[in-house]
Steps between C-alpha positions, in 0.01 A plus 500: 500500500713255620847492720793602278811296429736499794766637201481704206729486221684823354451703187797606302413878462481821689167658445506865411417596835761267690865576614757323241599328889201322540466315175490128584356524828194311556386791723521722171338227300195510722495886496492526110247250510294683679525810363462405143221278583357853675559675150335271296205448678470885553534521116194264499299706656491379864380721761673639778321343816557108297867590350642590869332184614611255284855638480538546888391100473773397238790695687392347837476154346836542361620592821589865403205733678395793361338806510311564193333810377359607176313773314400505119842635387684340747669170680725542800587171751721565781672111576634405838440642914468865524810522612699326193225569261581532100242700355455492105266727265350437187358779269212287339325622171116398572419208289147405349333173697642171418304179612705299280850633691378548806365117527834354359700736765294339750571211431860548485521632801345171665767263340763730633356528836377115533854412374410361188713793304797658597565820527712580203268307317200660659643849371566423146165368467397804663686680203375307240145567586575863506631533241236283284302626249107576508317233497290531224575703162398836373166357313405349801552774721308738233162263541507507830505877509186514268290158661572688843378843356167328332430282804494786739275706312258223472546527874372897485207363326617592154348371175674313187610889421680546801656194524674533127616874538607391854717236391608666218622743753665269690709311212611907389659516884652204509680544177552796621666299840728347251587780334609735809610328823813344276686821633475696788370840403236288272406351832466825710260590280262212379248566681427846406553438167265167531196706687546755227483253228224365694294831496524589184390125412200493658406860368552434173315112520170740633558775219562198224094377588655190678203523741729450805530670840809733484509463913492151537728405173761742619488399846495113385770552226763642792358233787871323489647846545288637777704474856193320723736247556752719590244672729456163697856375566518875650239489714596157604806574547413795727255271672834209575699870686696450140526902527745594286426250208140590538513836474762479201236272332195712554664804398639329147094370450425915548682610229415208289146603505616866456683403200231285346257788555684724357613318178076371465428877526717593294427262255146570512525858433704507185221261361247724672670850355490316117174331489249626762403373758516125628113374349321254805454173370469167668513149362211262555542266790639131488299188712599401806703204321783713380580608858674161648641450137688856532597393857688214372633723188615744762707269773686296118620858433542610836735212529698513214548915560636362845727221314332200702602150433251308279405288777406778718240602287201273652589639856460833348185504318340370869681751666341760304153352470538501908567788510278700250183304603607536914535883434158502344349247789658783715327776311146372532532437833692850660587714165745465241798737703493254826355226247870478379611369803347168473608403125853606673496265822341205256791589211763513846401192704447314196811551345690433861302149482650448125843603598474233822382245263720549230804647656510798276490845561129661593639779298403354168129423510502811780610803241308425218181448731582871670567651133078397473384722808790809502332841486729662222165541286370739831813702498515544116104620520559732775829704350296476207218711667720701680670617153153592375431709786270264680658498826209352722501219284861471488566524846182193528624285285913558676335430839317218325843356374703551796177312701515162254891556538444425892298271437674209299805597774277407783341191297907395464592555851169305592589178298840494620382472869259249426689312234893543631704504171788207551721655244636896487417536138 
């Protein structure tokens, strides 16, 4: 970033958390600034350990120093010397990951900070790109659901069966997406309702003579839905002494799982208790050919689920290729839980080396490249054995998910000590 403006202009309006005495003073300007540029890129889906960065950087560019902390339900910046310090606290409704935001944010926060915006103009841009709507429309959204849902199960090795009941699964949730998170209570309990939907899918597909794996279409149907990601940030978060934030995080990923698990079971066994039980089938499997092609499939939907610009895309589909083929490099040559680590630190340092080149945040190639190696399909197999009384295997295949958790966090911290990110985002 470069040196700020030796002056900043003055906004008009109090924000909600000002006094009504310090509307029109440029200190307050800066301070809203900052702390709706906070909101909205915590709404985005930015971490903890890059939010506090980047926003400790804007507020000491500004010339207003801060101390920043943040959790995933929270935002609080205390402005000023400890001794005449103004602290101010957000309560911040977790948002889903947006590449698209987050990227314009970025950038606003440049202009303002080079001088090439002011600040009330800084902040209603801010505002205006909150406040925008999703990037792309409802049918979009829905095929991205279902080509992420087939790709991944051509990633479990499933057949032509698979891959259809598997993205029909997917297309079901995200209508169902649409259809709940509009409201509140709808949101609080998607996810159960999707896993449950999910379940009883997949059940019925194997029942119906579809000739599909009930495991891996299930498991590929809920893939957007499964917390791995979640699992990450939390362990990465833990690994950056974000304590607070990380523990928040990885406790929200454990009852994620729990609730998936228990809507999957529960869908399961209604289909179970009317039909018998789930027949074993397995679809026949596809040539080597169809793997890079659902790669590609996988980081278009990927991106569009994340709301990426269009012209992010390309930096995308490499990131993912990096990383997918890196984490299978890493497999082959130390096992696929530490194999992880090396699709991670390629995915990390090479995204670092795009956001040098292209000024952009490392973010955007970065998440969608993580989303690729994240354990959730570990943690939904191992509640899944544990709820069918399995516990040796359940306990493995937890130990196995927390181990490939560590490792992408150590692959991240690894890149980012031998390729320095430039930017906080």
């Amino acid at each position: 970033m470069r040196e700020p403006p030796p002056r900043l202009k003055r906004s008009r309006a109090a924000g909600p958390w000002q006094s009504p005495g310090m509307a029109g003073d440029a200190q307050a300007d800066a301070r809203e600034f900052v702390v709706e540029l906070g909101v909205a890129l915590h709404r985005a889906g930015t971490p903890a350990h890059r939010l506090e960065r980047a926003l400790a950087k804007v507020a000491r560019h500004l010339g207003e120093p801060a101390q920043v902390f943040t959790t995933p339900t929270q935002l609080l910046v205390a402005f000023g010397p400890l001794r005449d310090q103004r602290p101010v606290m957000v309560r911040v409704q977790p948002g889903d990951v947006d590449l698209g935001k987050l990227e314009a944010l970025d950038a606003v926060a440049d202009e303002v900070v080079a001088g090439d915006l002011d600040v009330a103009a800084g902040l209603a841009r801010v505002r205006a790109i909150a406040g925008a709507r999703p990037r792309f429309g409802r049918l979009a959204t829905l095929v991205a659901f279902a080509a992420t849902s087939a790709a991944v199960a051509r990633f479990f090795a499933g057949g032509v069966p698979e891959i259809a009941t598997s993205g029909a699964i997917g297309l079901a949730i995200g209508a169902l997406a649409i259809a709940t998170t509009r409201t509140v209570a709808g949101a609080h309990v998607f996810e159960l309702l999707a896993s449950l939907v999910a379940g009883a899918a997949a059940a019925l597909a194997a029942h119906a003579g579809a000739g599909a794996s009930a495991q891996i279409t299930t498991l590929a149907g809920l893939i957007v839905l499964v917390p791995g990601f979640t699992l990450t940030v939390a362990m990465h978060e833990l690994a950056t002494r974000n304590l607070v934030s990380g523990t928040a995080r990885l406790t929200a990923a454990g009852i994620s799982f729990l609730e998936i698990g228990f809507g999957v079971t529960l869908g399961t066994l209604a289909v179970t208790r009317a039909l018998g039980p789930t027949p074993p089938a397995r679809g026949a499997p596809l040539p080597d050919w169809t793997e890079p092609v659902a790669l590609v499939v996988a980081a278009i939907a990927i991106a569009v689920l994340f709301h990426a610009r269009p012209r992010a895309m390309p930096g995308i589909v490499v990131a993912c290729a990096a990383a997918f083929y890196g984490a299978r490099l890493g497999a082959w040559l130390v096992g696929p839980e530490l194999g992880a680590s090396v699709g991670a630190f390629v995915v990390a340092a090479g995204s670092n080396l795009w956001a040098r080149r292209t000024d952009r945040p490392a973010m955007v190639p970065l998440v969608p490249g993580l989303l690729l190696l994240v354990p959730g399909s570990l943690g939904f197999r191992s509640l899944t054995s544990l709820v069918q009384r399995d516990v040796i295997a359940g306990v493995d295949t937890a130990f196995a998910m927390a181990l490939v958790a560590m490792s992408l966090v150590a692959g991240l911290l690894l890149a980012h000590a031998a390729v320095p990110p430039r930017r906080s985002l």
